[in-house]
Every structure is written in structure tokens, then in C-alpha cells.
C-alpha positions as CSV (number, residue, x, y, z in Angstrom):
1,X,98.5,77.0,104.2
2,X,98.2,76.2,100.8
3,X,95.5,78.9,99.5
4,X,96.1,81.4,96.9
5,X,95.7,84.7,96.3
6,X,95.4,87.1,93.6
7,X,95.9,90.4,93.1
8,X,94.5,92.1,89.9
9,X,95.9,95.5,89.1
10,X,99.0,94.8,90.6
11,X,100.3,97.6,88.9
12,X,99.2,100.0,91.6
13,X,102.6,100.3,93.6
14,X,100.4,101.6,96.5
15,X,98.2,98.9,97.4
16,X,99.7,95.7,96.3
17,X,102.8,96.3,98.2
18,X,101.2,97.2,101.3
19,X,98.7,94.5,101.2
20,X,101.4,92.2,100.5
21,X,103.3,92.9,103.6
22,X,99.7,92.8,105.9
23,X,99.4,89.3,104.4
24,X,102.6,88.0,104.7
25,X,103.1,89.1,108.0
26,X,100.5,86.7,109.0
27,X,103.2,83.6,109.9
28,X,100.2,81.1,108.7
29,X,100.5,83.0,105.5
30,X,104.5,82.2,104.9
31,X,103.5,79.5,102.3
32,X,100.8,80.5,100.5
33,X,100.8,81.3,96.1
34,X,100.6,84.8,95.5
35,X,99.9,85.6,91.6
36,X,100.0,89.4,90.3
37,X,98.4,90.8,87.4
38,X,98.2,94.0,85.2
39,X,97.3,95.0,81.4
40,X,100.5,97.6,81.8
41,X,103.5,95.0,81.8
42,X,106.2,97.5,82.4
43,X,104.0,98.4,86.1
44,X,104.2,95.1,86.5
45,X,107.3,94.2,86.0
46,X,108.5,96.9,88.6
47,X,106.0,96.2,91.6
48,X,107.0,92.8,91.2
49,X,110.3,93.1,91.1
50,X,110.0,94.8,94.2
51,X,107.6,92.6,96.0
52,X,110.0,89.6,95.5
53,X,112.5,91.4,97.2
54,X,110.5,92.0,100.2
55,X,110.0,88.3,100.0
56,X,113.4,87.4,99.9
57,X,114.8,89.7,102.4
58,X,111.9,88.1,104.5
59,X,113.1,84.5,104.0
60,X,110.0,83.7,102.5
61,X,110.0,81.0,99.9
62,X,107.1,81.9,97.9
63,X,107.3,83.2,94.1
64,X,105.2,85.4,93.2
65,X,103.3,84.4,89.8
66,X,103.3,87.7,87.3
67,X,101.4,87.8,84.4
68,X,99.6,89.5,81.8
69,X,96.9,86.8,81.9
70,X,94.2,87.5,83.9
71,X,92.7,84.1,83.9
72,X,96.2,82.0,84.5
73,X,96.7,84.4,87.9
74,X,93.1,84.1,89.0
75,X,93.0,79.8,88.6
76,X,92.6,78.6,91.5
77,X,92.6,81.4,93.8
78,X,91.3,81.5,96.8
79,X,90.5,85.3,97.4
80,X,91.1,87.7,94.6
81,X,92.3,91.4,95.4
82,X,90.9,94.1,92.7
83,X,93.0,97.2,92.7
84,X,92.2,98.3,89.1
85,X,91.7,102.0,87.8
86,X,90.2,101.7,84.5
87,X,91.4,103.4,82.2
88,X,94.4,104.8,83.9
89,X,95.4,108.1,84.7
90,X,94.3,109.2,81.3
91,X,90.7,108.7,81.9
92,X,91.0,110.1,85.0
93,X,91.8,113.4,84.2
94,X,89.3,113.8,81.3
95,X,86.4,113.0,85.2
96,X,88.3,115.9,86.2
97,X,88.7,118.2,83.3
98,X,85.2,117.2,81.3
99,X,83.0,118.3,84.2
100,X,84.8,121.9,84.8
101,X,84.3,123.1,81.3
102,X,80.8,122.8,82.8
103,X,81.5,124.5,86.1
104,X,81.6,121.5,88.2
105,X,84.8,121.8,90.4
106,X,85.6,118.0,91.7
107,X,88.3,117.5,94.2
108,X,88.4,113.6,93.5
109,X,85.5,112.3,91.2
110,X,85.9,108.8,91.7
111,X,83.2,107.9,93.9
112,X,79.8,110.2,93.2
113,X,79.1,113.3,91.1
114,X,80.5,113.6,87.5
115,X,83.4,112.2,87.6
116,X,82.4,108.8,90.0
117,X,79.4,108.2,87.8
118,X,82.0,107.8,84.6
119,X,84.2,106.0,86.7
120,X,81.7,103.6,87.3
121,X,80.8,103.2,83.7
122,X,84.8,101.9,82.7
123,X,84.9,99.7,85.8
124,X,81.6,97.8,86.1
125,X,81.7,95.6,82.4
126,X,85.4,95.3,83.0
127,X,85.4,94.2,86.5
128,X,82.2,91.8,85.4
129,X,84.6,90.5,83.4
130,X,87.0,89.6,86.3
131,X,83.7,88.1,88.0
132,X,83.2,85.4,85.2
133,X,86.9,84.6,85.1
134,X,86.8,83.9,88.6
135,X,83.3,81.5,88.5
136,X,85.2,79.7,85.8
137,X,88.5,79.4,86.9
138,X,89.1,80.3,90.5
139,X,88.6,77.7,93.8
140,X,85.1,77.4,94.5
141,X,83.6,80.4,96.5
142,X,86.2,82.2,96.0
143,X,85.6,86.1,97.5
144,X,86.6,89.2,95.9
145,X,88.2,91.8,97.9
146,X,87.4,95.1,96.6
147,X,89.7,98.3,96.5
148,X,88.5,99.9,93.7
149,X,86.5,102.5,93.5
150,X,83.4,104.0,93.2
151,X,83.6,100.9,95.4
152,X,79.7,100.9,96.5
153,X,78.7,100.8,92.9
154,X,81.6,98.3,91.7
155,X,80.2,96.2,94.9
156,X,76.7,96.5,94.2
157,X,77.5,95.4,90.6
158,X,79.8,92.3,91.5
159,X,77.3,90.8,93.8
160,X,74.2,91.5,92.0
161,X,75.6,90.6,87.8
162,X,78.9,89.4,88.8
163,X,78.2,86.4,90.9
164,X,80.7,86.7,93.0
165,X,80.6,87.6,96.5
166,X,82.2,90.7,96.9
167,X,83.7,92.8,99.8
168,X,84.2,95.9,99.4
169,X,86.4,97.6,101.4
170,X,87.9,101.4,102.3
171,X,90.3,102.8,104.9
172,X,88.4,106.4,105.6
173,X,86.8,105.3,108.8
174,X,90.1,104.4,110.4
175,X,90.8,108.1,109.4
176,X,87.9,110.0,110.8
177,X,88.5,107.4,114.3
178,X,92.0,108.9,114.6
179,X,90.3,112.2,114.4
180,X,87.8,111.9,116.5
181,X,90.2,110.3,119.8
182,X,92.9,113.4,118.9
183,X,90.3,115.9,118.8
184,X,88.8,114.2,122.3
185,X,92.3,113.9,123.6
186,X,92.5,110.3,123.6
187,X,94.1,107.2,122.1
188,X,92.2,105.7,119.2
189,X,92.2,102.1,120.8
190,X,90.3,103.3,123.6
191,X,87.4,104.8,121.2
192,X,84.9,102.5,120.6
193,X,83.0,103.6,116.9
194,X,80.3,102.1,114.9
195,X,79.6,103.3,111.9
196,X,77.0,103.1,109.3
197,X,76.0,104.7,106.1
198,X,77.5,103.8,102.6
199,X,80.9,104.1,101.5
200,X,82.7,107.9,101.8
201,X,79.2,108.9,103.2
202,X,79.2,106.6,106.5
203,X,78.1,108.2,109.8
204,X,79.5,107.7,113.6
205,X,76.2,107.0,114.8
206,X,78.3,106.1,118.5
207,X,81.1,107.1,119.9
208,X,82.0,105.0,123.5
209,X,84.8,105.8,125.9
210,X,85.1,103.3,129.0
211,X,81.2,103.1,128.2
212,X,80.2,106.8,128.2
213,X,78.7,108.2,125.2
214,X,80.9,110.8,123.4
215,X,78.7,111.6,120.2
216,X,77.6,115.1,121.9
217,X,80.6,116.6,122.7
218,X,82.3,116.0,119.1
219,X,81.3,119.4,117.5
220,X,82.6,121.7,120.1
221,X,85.6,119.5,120.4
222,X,85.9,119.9,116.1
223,X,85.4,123.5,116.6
224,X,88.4,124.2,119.1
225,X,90.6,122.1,117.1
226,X,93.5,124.6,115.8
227,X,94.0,122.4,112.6
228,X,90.5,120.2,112.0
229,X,88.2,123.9,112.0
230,X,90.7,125.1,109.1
231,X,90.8,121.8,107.4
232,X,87.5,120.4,108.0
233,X,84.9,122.8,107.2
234,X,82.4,120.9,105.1
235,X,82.8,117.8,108.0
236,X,81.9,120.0,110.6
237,X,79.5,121.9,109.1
238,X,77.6,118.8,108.4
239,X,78.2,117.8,112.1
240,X,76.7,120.8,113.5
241,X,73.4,120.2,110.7
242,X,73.0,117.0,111.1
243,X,74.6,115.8,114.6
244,X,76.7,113.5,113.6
245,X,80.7,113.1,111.8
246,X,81.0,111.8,108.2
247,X,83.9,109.3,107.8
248,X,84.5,111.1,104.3
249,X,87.7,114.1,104.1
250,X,86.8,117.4,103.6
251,X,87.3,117.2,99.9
252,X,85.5,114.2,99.0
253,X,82.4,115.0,100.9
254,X,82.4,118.2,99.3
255,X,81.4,116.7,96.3
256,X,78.9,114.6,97.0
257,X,76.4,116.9,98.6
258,X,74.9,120.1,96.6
259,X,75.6,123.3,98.8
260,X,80.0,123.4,99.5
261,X,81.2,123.6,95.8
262,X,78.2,124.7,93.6
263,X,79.1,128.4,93.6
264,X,82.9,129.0,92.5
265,X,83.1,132.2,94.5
266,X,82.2,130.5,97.5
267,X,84.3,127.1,97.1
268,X,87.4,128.6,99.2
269,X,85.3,129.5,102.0
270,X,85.0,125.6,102.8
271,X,87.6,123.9,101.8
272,X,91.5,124.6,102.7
273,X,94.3,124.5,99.8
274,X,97.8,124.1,100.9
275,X,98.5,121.5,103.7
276,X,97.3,118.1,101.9
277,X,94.9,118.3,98.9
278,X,92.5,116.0,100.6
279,X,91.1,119.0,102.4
280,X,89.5,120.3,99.1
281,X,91.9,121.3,96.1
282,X,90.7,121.0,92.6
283,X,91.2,117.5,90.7
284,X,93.9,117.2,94.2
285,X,93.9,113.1,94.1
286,X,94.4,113.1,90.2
287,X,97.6,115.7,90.9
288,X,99.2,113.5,93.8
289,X,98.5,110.4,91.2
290,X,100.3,111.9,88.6
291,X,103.0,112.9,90.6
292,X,103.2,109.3,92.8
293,X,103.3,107.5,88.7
294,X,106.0,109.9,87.1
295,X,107.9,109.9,90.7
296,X,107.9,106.0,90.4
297,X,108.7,105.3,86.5
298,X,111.7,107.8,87.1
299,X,112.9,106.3,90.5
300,X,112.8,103.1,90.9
301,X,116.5,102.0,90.7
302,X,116.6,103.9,94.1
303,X,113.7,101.9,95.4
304,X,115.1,98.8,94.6
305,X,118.7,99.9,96.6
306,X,116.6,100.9,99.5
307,X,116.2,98.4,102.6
308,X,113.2,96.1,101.6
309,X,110.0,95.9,104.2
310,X,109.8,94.2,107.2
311,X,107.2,91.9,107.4
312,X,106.4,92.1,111.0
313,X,102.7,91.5,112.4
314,X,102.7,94.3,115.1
315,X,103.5,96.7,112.3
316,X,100.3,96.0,109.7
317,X,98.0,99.0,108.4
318,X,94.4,98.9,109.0
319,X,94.0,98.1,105.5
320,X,90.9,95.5,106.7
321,X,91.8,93.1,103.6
322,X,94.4,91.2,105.1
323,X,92.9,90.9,108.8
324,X,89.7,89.7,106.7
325,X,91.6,86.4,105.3
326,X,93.2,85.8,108.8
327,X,89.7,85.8,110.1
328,X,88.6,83.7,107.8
329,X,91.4,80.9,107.7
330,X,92.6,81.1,111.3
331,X,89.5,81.4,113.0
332,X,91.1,85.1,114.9
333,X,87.8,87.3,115.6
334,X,88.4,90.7,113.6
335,X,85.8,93.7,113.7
336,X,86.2,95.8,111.4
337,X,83.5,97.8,108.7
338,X,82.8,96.6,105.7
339,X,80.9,97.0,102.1
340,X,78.3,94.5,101.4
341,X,74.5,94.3,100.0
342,X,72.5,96.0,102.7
343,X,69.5,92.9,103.1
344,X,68.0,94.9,106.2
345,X,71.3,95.7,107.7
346,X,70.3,99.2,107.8
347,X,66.2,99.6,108.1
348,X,65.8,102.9,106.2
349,X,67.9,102.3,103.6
350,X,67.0,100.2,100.4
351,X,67.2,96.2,101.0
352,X,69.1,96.0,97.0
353,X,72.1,99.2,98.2
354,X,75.6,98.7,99.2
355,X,75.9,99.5,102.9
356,X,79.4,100.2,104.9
357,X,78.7,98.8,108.9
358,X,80.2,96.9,111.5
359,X,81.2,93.5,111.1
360,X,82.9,90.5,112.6
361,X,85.1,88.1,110.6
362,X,86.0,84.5,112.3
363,X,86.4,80.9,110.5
364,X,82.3,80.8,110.6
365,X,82.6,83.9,107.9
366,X,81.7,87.3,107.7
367,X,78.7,88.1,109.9
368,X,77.3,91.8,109.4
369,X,75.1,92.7,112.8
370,X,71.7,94.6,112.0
371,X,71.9,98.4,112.6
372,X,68.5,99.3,112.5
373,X,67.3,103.2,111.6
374,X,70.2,105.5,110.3
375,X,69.3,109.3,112.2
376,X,66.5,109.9,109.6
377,X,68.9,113.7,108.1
378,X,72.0,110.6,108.1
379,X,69.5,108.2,105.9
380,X,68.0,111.1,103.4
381,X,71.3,112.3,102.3
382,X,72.6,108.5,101.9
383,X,69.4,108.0,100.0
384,X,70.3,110.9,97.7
385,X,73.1,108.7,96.9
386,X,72.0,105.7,96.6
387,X,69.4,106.8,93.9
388,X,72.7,107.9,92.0
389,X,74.6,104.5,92.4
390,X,71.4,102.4,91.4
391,X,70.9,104.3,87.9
392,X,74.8,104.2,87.7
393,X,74.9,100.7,87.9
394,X,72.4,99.6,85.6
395,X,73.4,102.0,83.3
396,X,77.0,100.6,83.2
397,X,75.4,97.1,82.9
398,X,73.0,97.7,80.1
399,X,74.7,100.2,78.2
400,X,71.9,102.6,78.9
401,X,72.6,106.0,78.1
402,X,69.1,107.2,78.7
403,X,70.0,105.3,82.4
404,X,73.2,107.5,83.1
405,X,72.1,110.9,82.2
406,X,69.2,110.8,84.8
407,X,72.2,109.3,87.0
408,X,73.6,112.8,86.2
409,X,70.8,114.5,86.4
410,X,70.2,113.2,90.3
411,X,73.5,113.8,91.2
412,X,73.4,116.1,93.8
413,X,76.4,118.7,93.2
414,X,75.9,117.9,89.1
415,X,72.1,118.6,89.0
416,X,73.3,121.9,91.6
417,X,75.3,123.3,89.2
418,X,74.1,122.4,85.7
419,X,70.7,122.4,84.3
420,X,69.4,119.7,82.3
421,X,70.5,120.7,78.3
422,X,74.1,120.9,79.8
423,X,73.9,117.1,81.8
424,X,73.3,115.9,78.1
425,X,75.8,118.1,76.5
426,X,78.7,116.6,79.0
427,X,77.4,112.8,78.9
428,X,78.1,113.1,75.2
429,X,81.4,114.6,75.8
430,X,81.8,112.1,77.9
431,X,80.8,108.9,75.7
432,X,82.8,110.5,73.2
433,X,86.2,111.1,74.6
434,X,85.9,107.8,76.7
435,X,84.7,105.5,73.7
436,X,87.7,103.2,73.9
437,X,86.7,102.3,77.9
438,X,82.7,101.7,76.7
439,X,82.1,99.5,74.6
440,X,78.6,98.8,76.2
441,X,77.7,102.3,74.5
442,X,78.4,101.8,71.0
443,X,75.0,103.2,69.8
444,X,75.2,105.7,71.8
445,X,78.8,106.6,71.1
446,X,77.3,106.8,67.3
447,X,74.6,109.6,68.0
448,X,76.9,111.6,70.5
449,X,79.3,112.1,68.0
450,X,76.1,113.0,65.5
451,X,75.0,115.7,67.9
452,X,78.6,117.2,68.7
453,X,79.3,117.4,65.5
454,X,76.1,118.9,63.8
455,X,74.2,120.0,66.7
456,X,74.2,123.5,68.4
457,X,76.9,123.7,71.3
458,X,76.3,124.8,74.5
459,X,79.3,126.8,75.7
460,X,81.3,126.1,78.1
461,X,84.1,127.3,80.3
462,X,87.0,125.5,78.3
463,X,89.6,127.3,80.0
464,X,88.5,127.2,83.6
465,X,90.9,125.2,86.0
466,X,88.2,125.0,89.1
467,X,88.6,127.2,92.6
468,X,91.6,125.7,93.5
469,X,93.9,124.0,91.4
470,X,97.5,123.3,92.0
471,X,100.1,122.8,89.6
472,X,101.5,118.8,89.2
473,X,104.6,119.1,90.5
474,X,107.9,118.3,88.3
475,X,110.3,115.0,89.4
476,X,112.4,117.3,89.9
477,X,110.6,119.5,92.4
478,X,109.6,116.4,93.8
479,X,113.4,115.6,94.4
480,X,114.0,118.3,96.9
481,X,112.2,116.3,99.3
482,X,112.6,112.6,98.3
483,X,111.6,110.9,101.2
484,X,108.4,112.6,100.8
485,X,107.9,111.9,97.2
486,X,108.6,108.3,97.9
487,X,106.2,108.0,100.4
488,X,103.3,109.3,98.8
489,X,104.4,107.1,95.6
490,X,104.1,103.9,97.6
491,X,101.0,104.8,99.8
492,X,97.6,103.1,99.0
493,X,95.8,106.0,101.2
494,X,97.3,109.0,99.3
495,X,95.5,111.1,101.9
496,X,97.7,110.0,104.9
497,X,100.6,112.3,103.4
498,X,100.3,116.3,104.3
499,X,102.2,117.4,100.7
């Protein structure tokens, strides 16, 4: 096949490698274009470097196209990969470290509360940006495959400003499935799941074995887990409240819901520190980050002397990305769940949201079954959310600061812990430190720095790390077990590591 494919943000050692290899072990896919690109050449540079070697070793003749040009990579492309984080590490730890100073302990913030909402507001103009290079220069229909996150509101954004239709697409159900056959005592082929929520808050409404119903006996099952009823307190908490298991870890769903981590004496009685930070640890994702860059900038000659990947097809992740092209090209019937504009998919949830559900890919397209009622609990907590996503999104879009601090102020953990003088205190905070990222907010940038300056300041808690935050570790500390290091570098799910 001739088709083409580009990855933006190729950068990010852990998804574009991995992705790579899904693709190109796909023997249809041994002569397709592959074009990578990044803003940060050196990143660049490196993933490439190593990606061609993988290609090579593989006896592959394709070449992969690296450049700095976002429009020369996307021309003609078929399907478009977006792995971006806007704004880098940098940003990232001011959605971490902005929000404590106001008591608001995040374990991630990339998807919902403070730190999600500001994600959203670097990623949506820029990634709109990707959306009218690709209706101007890529094949005609070309899809967007989205990894980014706060992927329901980048999703929502791309298909309803952007233009382009837009997948969006997340591995934490394949997660919570493995869970749920281990803690049932079975393998996770012979689980049958659907899901159905939005993204990081989707729900296993059904749970099939050899046709009986499992749902029922999950909580006890949870419960009597020696590992899961350490690590998995806020999961199965909401289990036993509201009957059914949340695809989201223990530290992300923390986050998004108002009662696990508003009170910081109370924060370690539901979340577990030590085994992986996905369980809960303060700003946990931003320290493995930190660690997986500075681990990569500082070994990668090793990398490159280390046997390149195998690109085998009985050895793919369930990344769903890859599986969705195959579908798609080769007619092969993949189910798997996806992101997309809900349009009834889900009856009690709003027609305009992004939706994660069931669906089946084949060379007919993407076909998304309709789901009907969410358990009505299941719906109100997703419809918490969704009131969030909407005001982030057309805040992003309009450069409407009014917009994004009621998106803060409906935030359930952000409105739990901060009343409303202190929302508009940390959105200017926010504007301010991140004024290179928005330039939608100009205006707005202008009168923040007004009030911050000549204004009466609300104190805050400047030195507070959160409940539970761990030290980023050195290279070398991170050199007494370099395997490990090295895996966590190159992993796109960060959470499938126990560091």
C-alpha cells in the first residue's frame, strides 16, 4: 500500500516508537510513507534515528520523512497521529505546582480538574492549527488519530472547529480488563467487556464469561484482592457506590471526582504511594516524565547499541491506533473502544459530548453501536464532567476567560477545595505564567497581570508539595536499575511500569 502516515509530536519516544512497530508489523504496511514531526529538533533527531533502525534491522525499505515542518510531513497523509504535549514538561509542572499553592493536590492534571482544564487551553488553538494544515494539505478525508490529552476535549474540539474527523483514542480500558479477568481468576481473552462513559471516566456496564454475567461479583472479588484493595481504593470505593468499575487508575480518578483528595489529611487514606505512582502520588505522571526525558537525553548512545525491535504481528500492544488503520485498509473486523462525538450513542448523555464506547472497524469504516442509558449514578458523575469539558472547550476556542473560570469553578475537586475569589486568583496565575502557550488570551493576559500586580493577594500555600510527593529521581539513581529506567523511558502507558 501506498498510504501515508504522519506522526506529529514525534518527539515523544514513547508513543511513536511503539506505534511504529504496531503499524509496521502489519505486512500490508511494509511499503507505506511514514513522515515524523516535532517543534524540538534534537527529540527528533533521536526518535528518528532510532526508528530507522528498527526499520532497517526489519528489512523494511521505507524512509522515514523528519521534519520541522508541520505542513511538508502532513501533505498527503492519509491518517495523521497527534502525540503532542503542549508546552512540554515545562508547562506541565507549573498544572501541577500552580494548583497546590492553592491546596489542590493532583496526581496527573492532564485530563480534568486544574491542571486538565489548562492543558486544554495550550492544546486546543494549537492542535486547531494541525486541523487546518491537514484540510489544506493532507489526502482527502484524511482521519486524525488522537493520543493527546485531555483527549475528550481535544476530540470534542477537532471535530466540532477543527474539521477533521477525529479519533480519539486511550489504552486505560485494556488496563482495568486485565484487572478485572486477574481479580476473577481468568484470562483477559475470555472476558467479554463493554464499556461506556467518557474518556478516564468510562464504566464496565457488562462483564461476560462463556455468557454469564460477571458484573455482580466484581466488588467482593476487588475486595479480596491482596494487591488491588491497597492500590485501588478510590476504584473500588466507587464500585461498591455506584455498582459498577471505572476504567480510570486510582490516581487519576481521584482527581476528577470531589470527595478522595479535597481534605490533605485524608488524601493517604485512599490512595497508595510506593509501588507505581499511578495509584495516587502527588504530580506522580509529571515525576516519571521528567525522569523517562532526562533518562533518554543522557542515554541514548546505549539505546542505539541495543538490539532494535522486532516487528512481529503476534507481538503488537493494544494501542487501538494501529489495529484502526488495518481495519480500515484491509477490511480485518477490529473491536475495540473509542472517542468520538456522542450523536445518541449514549441516551443520557448530551448528543454535542465526547463519548468512549464499543466500536467495530472494517473497510466500511468505523461503526459506533448505540448504548442506550448509562446506570443513571454512572451518567450524573459523567455529566459533571462533561459540563467541565464543554466550558473548557469554548473557552480555549474563543479566548474566553470569563468561559474558563466557571470551567474552574464546576470542576468538581477544584470547586471542592477552593471557593470562588481563589478559582480567580489561580486562573490569573495561570494566564500569567502560561502567556507564551495562549495567545487566544491576550486581553486577558493584560488585566491578570493588572490585578496580580496591584490587587490584594489571596495567600497561598507557596511551599506545600501535596500529600504525597516523591522526589524525581537522579540519572544516576536511575542507573542502578537500567533496564527499568529504560523501560519506563520508552513506554507510551507510563502506568504499565511498577517504579
Amino acid at each position: 500500500m501506498s498510504l501515508k502516515i504522519a506522526f506529529i509530536g514525534a518527539g515523544s519516544i514513547g508513543f511513536t516508537r511503539g506505534l511504529l512497530k504496531d503499524l509496521l508489523s502489519v505486512k500490508e504496511f511494509h511499503d507505506i510513507k511514514i513522515a515524523f514531526t516535532d517543534i524540538n529538533e534534537h527529540n527528533l533527531e533521536m526518535v528518528t534515528q532510532l526508528c530507522q533502525r528498527d526499520i532497517d534491522a526489519n528489512g523494511l525499505g521505507i524512509k522515514i520523512q523528519a521534519t520541522l515542518d508541520r505542513r511538508t510531513a502532513i501533505k498527503d497523509a492519509k491518517y495523521v497521529f497527534n502525540v503532542v504535549r503542549i508546552g512540554g514538561l515545562e508547562a506541565f509542572q507549573q498544572d501541577v505546582e500552580i494548583p497546590l499553592r492553592y491546596g489542590i493536590d493532583q496526581c496527573v492534571g492532564d485530563t480534568l480538574c486544574a491542571g486538565g482544564i489548562m492543558y486544554g487551553q495550550r492544546g486546543i488553538p494549537a492542535i486547531l492549527e494541525f486541523c487546518k494544515d491537514i484540510r489544506e494539505v493532507a489526502a482527502p478525508g484524511c482521519i486524525m488519530l488522537n493520543y493527546a490529552n485531555p483527549n475528550a476535549m481535544i476530540t470534542w474540539a477537532c471535530n466540532q472547529y477543527g474539521e477533521v474527523p477525529t479519533i480519539g483514542l486511550c489504552h486505560g480500558i485494556q488496563h482495568g480488563h486485565q484487572q478485572i479477568a486477574e481479580v476473577l481468576d481468568l484470562k483477559q481473552e475470555e472476558v467479554d467487556i463493554i464499556c461506556a462513559g467518557i474518556n478516564h471516566q468510562t464504566w464496565y456496564i457488562q462483564i461476560k464469561h462463556k455468557g454469564e454475567d460477571l458484573t455482580g461479583k466484581l466488588l467482593e472479588a476487588f475486595e479480596q484482592h491482596p494487591e488491588y484493595r491497597e492500590t485501588e481504593k478510590v476504584r473500588i470505593d466507587m464500585l461498591r457506590r455506584f455498582g459498577y468499575y471505572s476504567t480510570e487508575s486510582n490516581g487519576h480518578l481521584s482527581e476528577y471526582v470531589p470527595w478522595y483528595r479535597k481534605r490533605p489529611d485524608e488524601i493517604m487514606d485512599w490512595i497508595h504511594v510506593g509501588k507505581s505512582w499511578i495509584n495516587g502520588e502527588t504530580g506522580g505522571y509529571l515525576r516519571v516524565c521528567i525522569e523517562g526525558r532526562n533518562w533518554f537525553e543522557t542515554d541514548f548512545p546505549n539505546w542505539m547499541k541495543e538490539p532494535p525491535m522486532h516487528f512481529d504481528p503476534h507481538d503488537r500492544s493494544q494501542e487501538h491506533g494501529s489495529y484502526i488503520i488495518e481495519g480500515l485498509e484491509t477490511g480485518r473486523v477490529y473491536r475495540g473502544h473509542f472517542n468520538v462525538i456522542n450523536n445518541g450513542t449514549i441516551t443520557n448523555l448530551p448528543e454535542d459530548a465526547v463519548v468512549e464506547v464499543p466500536g467495530y472497524v472494517d473497510a466500511n469504516g468505523i461503526s459506533i453501536p448505540r448504548i442506550g442509558d448509562l446506570p443513571l449514578g454512572c451518567a450524573a458523575v459523567c455529566n459533571a464532567s462533561i459540563s467541565v469539558q464543554r466550558l473548557a472547550v469554548e473557552a480555549a476556542v474563543h479566548g474566553d476567560d470569563m468561559l474558563l473560570r466557571q470551567a474552574m469553578l464546576m470542576d468538581p475537586l477544584t470547586g471542592a477545595v477552593c471557593n470562588p475569589p481563589e478559582i480567580w486568583q489561580m486562573v490569573d496565575e495561570f494566564l500569567v505564567e502560561q502567556e507564551k502557550w495562549l495567545p487566544q488570551y491576550s486581553k486577558a493576559i493584560a488585566e491578570a497581570k493588572q490585578r496580580l500586580t496591584k490587587g490584594k493577594r489571596i495567600r497561598t500555600r507557596d511551599d506545600w508539595r501535596g500529600a504525597a510527593r516523591l522526589p524525581v529521581k537522579t540519572v544516576e539513581e536511575m542507573q542502578q536499575d537500567r533496564e527499568a529506567a529504560s523501560r519506563n523511558t520508552g513506554a507510551a502507558d507510563k502506568a504499565s511500569e511498577d517504579l
